[in-house]
C-alpha positions as CSV (number, residue, x, y, z in Angstrom):
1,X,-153.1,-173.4,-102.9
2,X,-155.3,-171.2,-105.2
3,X,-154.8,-167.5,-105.5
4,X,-156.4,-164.9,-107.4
5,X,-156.4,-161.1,-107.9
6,X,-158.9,-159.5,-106.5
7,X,-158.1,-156.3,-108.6
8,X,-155.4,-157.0,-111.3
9,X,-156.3,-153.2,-112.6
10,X,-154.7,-151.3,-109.9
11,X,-151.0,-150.1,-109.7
12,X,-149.0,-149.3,-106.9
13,X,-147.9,-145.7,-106.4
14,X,-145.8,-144.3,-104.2
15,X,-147.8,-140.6,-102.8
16,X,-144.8,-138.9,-100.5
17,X,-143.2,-139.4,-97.8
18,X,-142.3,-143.7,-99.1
19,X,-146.1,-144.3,-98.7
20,X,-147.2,-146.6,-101.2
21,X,-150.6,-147.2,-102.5
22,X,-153.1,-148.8,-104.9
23,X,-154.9,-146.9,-107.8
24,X,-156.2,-147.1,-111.1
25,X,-154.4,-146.4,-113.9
26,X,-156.4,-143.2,-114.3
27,X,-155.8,-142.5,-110.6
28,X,-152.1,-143.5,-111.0
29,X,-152.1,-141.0,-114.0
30,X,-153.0,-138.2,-111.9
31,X,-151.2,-138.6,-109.3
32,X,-148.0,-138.8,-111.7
33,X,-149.2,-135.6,-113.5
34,X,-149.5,-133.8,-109.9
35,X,-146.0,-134.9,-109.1
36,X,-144.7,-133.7,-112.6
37,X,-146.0,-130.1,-112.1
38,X,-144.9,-129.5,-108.6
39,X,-141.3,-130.8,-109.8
40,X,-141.6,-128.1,-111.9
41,X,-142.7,-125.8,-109.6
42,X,-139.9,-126.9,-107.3
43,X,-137.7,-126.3,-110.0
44,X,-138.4,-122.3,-110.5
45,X,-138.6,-121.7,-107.1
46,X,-134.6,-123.2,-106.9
47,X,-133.8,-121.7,-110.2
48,X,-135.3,-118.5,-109.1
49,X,-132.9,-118.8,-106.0
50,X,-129.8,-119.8,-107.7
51,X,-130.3,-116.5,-109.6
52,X,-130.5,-114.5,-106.3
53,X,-127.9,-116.1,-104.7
54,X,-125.2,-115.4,-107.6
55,X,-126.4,-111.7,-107.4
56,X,-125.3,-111.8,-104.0
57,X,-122.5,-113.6,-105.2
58,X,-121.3,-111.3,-107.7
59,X,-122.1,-107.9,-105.0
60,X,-119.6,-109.7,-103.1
61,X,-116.7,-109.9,-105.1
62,X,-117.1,-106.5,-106.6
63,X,-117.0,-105.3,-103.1
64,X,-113.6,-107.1,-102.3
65,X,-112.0,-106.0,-106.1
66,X,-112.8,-102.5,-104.9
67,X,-111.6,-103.1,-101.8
68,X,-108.3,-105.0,-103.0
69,X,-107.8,-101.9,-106.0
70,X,-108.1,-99.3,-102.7
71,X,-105.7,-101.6,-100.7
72,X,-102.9,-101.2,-103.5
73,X,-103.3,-97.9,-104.4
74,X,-101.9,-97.3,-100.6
């Protein structure tokens, strides 16, 4: 049984979503590079929403010390 590549040059690369295909290495590159930058993008957006979220966060329990100084004073 004989076998050959019909194109040795092209990588496999998964695109989202577990769908794998073939590129280039060039191609491959680029996808890779896309993926990078919206990680990073994905990445402020969180960050950005951590940040808001411990805001909140620290509204809250100034709220309840008042509350609990208010309560004690009674």
């Amino acid at each position: 049984m004989k076998a050959r590549f019909e194109d040795e040059k092209k990588l496999f690369v998964e695109v989202g979503a577990g769908v794998v295909v073939r590129k280039t290495p060039e191609e491959a590159q680029e996808v890779i590079k896309k993926q990078i930058q919206r990680f990073h993008e994905v990445k402020m957006h969180l960050t950005a929403q951590l940040h808001e979220y411990a805001e909140e966060f620290r509204r809250m329990v100034g709220k309840l010390r008042r509350k609990r100084v208010k309560v004690n004073k009674c």
